[in-house]
N, C-alpha and C positions, 0 to 999 in steps of 0.2 A: 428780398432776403428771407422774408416770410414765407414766401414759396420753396424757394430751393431749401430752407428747414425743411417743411413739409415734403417736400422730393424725396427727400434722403431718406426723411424716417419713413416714408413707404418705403424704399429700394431695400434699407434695412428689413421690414417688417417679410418682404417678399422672398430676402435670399433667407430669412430664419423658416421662412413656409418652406421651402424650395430644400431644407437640409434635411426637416421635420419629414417633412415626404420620401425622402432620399433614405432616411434611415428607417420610416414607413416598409419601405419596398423591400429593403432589403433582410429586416426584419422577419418579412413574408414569406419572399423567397427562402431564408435558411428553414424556417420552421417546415414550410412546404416538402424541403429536400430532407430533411430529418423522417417526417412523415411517411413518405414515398418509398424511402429507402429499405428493400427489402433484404434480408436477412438470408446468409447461405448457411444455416446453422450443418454441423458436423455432429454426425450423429453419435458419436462415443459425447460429444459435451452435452447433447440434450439427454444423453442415457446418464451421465454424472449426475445433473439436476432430475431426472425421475427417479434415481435413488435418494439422492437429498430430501426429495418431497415427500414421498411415498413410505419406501422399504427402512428408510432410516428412523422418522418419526415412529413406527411401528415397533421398533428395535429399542428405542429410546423409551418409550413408556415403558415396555415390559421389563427394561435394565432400568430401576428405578434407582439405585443406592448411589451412583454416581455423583458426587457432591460439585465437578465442575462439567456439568452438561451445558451449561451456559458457555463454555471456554470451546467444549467440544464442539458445539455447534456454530460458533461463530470461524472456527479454523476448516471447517469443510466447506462452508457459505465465501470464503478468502479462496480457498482452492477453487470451487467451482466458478467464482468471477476470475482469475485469473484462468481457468483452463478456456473460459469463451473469447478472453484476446487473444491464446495462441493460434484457438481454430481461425480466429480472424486472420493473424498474422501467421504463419507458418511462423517465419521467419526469427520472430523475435525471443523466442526460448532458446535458440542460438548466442544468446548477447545478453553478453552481464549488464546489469541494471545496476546504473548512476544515479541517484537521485540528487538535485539541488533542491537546496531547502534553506529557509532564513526568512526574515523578516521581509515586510512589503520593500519597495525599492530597494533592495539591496546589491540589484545588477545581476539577478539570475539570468533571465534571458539577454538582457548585454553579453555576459559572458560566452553565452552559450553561440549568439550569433557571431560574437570574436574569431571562432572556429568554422562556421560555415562560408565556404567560398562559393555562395550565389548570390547574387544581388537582388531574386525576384523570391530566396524564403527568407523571410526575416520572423522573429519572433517582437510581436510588439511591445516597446519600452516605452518609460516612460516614468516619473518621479511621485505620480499618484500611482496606487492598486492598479497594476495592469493585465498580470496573470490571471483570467479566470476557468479558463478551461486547460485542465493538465495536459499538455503535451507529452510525447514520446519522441524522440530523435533518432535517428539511425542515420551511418553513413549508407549512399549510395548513389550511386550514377546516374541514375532516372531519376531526379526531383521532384516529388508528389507530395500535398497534402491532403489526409485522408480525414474526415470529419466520419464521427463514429457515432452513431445514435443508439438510444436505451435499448431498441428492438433487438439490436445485431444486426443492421445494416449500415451500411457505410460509403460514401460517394467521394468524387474532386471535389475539394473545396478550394477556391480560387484567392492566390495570395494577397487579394485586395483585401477580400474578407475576411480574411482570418487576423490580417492585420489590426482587422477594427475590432476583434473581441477582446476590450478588455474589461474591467469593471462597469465602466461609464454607461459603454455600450449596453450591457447584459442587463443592467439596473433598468435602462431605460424602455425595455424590454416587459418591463411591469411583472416577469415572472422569472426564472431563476433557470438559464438555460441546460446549464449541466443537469439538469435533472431528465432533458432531452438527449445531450450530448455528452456523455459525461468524458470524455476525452479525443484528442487529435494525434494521429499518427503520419509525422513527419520524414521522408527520406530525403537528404541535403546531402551535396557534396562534401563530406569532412576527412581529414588528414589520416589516412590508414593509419598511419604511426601510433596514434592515438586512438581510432572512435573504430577500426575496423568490425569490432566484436561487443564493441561499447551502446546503451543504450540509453540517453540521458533522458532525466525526465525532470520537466519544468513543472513546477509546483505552484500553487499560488502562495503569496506574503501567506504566514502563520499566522502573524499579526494583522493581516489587512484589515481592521476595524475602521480606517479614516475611509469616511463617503461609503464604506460598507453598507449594504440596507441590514444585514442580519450580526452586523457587528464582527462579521469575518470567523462568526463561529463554524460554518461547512468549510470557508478555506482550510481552519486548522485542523479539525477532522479529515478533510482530504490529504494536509501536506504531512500527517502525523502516520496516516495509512500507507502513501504512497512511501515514505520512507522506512516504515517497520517489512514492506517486503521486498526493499530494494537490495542490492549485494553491496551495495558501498554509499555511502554520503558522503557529498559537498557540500558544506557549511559555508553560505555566503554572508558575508560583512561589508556593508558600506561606509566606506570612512570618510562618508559625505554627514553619513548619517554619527558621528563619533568614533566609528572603529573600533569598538568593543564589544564584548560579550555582556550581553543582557542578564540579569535574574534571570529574565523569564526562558533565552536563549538557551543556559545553562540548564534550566527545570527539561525542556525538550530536549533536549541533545542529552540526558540522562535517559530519558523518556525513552526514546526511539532508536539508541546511538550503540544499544550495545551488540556484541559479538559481529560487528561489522567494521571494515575501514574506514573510518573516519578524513577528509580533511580539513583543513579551515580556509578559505580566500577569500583577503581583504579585496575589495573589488574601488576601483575607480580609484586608483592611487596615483593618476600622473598630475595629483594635484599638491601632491606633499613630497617633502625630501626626502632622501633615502634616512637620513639621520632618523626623520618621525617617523620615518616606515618599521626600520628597526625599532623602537621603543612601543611603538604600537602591535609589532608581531610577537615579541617578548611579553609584552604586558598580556597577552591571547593565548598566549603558550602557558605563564605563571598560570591564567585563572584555571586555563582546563584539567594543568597537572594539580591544581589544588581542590578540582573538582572530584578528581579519581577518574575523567574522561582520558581514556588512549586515543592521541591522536596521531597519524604519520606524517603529519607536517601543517605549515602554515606559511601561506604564502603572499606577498601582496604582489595584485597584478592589474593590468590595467587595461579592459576590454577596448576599450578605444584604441590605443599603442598596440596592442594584440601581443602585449608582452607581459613574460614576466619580470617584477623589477628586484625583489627580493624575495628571500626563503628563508623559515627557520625548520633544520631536518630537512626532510625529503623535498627535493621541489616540486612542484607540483608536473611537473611535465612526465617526473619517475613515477609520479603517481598515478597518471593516466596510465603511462607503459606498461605497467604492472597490472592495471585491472582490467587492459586490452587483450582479454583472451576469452577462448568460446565462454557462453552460459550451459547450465546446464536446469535448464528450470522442472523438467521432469522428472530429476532426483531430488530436487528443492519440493515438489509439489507430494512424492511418494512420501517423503520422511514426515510429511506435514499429516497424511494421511495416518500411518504409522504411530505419529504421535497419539493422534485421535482414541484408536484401539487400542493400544498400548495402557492408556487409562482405561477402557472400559474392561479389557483381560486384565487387569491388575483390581478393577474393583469387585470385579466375579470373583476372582481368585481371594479376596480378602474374605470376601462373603462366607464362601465354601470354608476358609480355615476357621472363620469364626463361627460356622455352626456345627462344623466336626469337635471345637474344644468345648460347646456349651453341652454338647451330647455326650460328650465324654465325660463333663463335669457330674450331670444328673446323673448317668450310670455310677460314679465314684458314689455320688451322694445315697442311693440306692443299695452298694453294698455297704457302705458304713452302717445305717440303718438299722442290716441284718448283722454287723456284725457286733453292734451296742447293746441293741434293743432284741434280736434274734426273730423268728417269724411272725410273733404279736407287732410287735414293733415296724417289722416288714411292712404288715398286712395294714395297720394302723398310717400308714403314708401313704401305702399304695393309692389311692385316689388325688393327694396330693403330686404324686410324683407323676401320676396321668398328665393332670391338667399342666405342670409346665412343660411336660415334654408335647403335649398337644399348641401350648404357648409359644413355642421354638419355632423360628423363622422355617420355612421349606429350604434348603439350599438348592443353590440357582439350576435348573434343569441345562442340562446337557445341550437344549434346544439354542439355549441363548448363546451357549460357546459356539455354536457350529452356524448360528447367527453371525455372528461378531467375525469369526475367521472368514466366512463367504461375502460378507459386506466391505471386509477391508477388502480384501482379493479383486471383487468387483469395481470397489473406486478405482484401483490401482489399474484395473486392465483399462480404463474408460482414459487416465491420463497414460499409461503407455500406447493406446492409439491413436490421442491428439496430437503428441510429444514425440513418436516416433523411437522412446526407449526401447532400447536393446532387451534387455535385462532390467526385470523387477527388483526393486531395493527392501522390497516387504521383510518384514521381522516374523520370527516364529511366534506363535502364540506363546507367554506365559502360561507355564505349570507348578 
């Protein structure tokens, strides 16, 4: 009996070497293929990023009065990562962006797999932190997953694999993959009806703090990112997990939720009656209209059942129909540009009116002077009236407008040739 103890706990000790190894390998292997993977960069996006680096900083020191350069510079750094996935992806500036967003197990990727009819893409699930590297979904005919590394290269990634990234794995990894890989781009067979133009993006939990090593602080940063430039959000709830809106849910979906469509789905309901479904959708509904959050509906569904079981408002299926039409991310990306300029021609222009009225003031000041005190009185200031008009700001040289106009001009051409726009959406300069 002593022996076959002993047996066991080798055989045990053997198949834990034997996983150890197996997740060794494979380990290897992904870093390897990250590594390797080289990069077809498009050159209007590496000319976007040498103006970022270069011709912008340049423009930015010498435009110093702008009090949100911090705001400016982070919204061109947003554009320029988003214009390197469309050179990756042709495709995907065609399709409005979905983003699902909610706390850890909440059935984000259940849901999402509800809708894919292949049995060999799945998104992996699971009741602990699963999501760690943000997916992209698209329908399509040819099913691929495409693992994207920091370089800008990108290969197959084989659905075994991708199955296993989820917290556990990446933790176990000693290092923090997304920082390799920061995202995977999925094509799966899904329901034209619904996904033809549609592009969802799995998020990881907001909340992922349990068995997190960093306490799920890059998750929330990543899911608070990928939702402020999506074109719609799905607010996932598990009503395993209570089926309510959180403080903290409510604090984020202020956060990130506005000037875009909103829904809400209660996820994993074929465990409750429709009676607590309704009480539970109403009670979701009250808190958000008491938040001042618009939303176009709230739905409980059931990724398992692949149904929906109840709706308050919209159901959610009008909700997809409705957001299934092309993207337009190249006018989404110019306005953003647009934006940029837009403040720095509003703070030149402020510049310029305020040192024509301080020039105009000292002149005023200058003939009063003469007209109190007469030319003693004149002459008697004159030296004081030097030194503030020699104290008076320069107003902003001509140079810096014709900066400002040829810099926006330039970004703008750099995403109308990744993007394939027709027509520039650029604004006039402020006079």
């Amino acid at each position: 009996m002593l022996q076959d103890a002993a047996h066991e706990r080798v055989e045990g000790e053997l198949e834990e070497l034997a996983a150890k190894h197996e997740s060794t390998s494979t380990m290897y292997q992904l870093v390897a293929k990250l590594h390797d993977a080289k990069p077809e960069p498009h050159a209007s996006a590496v000319e976007f990023n040498r103006l970022l680096s270069d011709d912008y900083p340049r423009f930015a020191d010498a435009e110093s009065s702008l009090a949100e350069e911090a705001k400016a510079l982070m919204l061109l750094q947003s554009v320029g990562r988003e214009l390197e996935m469309i050179a990756r992806f042709p495709d995907i500036h065609r399709h409005r962006m979905i983003c699902l967003a909610g706390g850890f197990s909440a059935g984000k990727s259940s849901f999402i797999n509800s809708f894919i009819d292949d049995p060999k893409i799945r998104l992996a699930e699971g009741v602990r932190p699963v999501t760690a590297i943000p997916s992209y979904v698209v329908a399509s005919d040819a099913p691929s997953i495409q693992a994207c590394s920091i370089n800008g290269g990108q290969f197959e990634l084989e659905p075994e694999l991708y199955s296993k990234l989820s917290h556990a794995f990446v933790q176990s990894m000693g290092f923090n993959l997304s920082d390799l890989m920061p995202f995977v781009f999925i094509g799966a067979r899904l329901n034209a009806e619904f996904f033809e133009h549609v592009c969802l993006i799995d998020t990881p939990g907001y909340n992922a703090g349990h068995g997190v090593a960093d306490g799920g602080v890059r998750d929330r940063q990543q899911a608070s990112s990928l939702a402020r430039q999506a074109d719609g959000l799905i607010w996932m709830i598990g009503v395993d997990a209570g089926g309510v809106l959180t403080a903290s849910d409510l604090e984020f979906l202020k956060e990130v939720g506005h000037k875009k469509p909103l829904y809400v789905v209660l996820n994993k309901c074929e465990t409750k009656s429709e009676d607590d479904l309704v009480d539970l959708i109403e009670r979701i509904a009250d808190d958000l209209a008491g938040q001042g959050i618009d939303v176009a509906g709230v739905s409980a569904y059931s990724a398992i059942e692949q149904r929906e079981i109840e709706c308050h408002d919209e159901s959610l299926y009008a909700f997809l129909r409705k957001n299934n039409v092309p993207g337009d991310a190249g006018t989404a990306l110019v306005e953003r540009i647009n934006e940029v300029f837009d403040m720095y021609d509003a703070s030149l222009l402020r510049d310029t009116r305020r040192i024509s009225m301080q020039g105009k003031a000292l002149l005023n000041l200058a003939l009063e002077c003469y007209e109190v005190g007469g030319s003693d009185l004149r002459e008697k200031m004159k030296p004081t009236l030097a030194r503030l008009k020699n104290s008076l700001s320069a107003p902003p040289a001509p140079e810096l407008c014709r900066q400002s106009r040829e810099l926006r001009e330039k970004f703008i051409e750099c995403i109308m040739s990744v993007t394939g726009l027709q027509t520039s959406a650029s604004a006039e300069p402020l006079s």
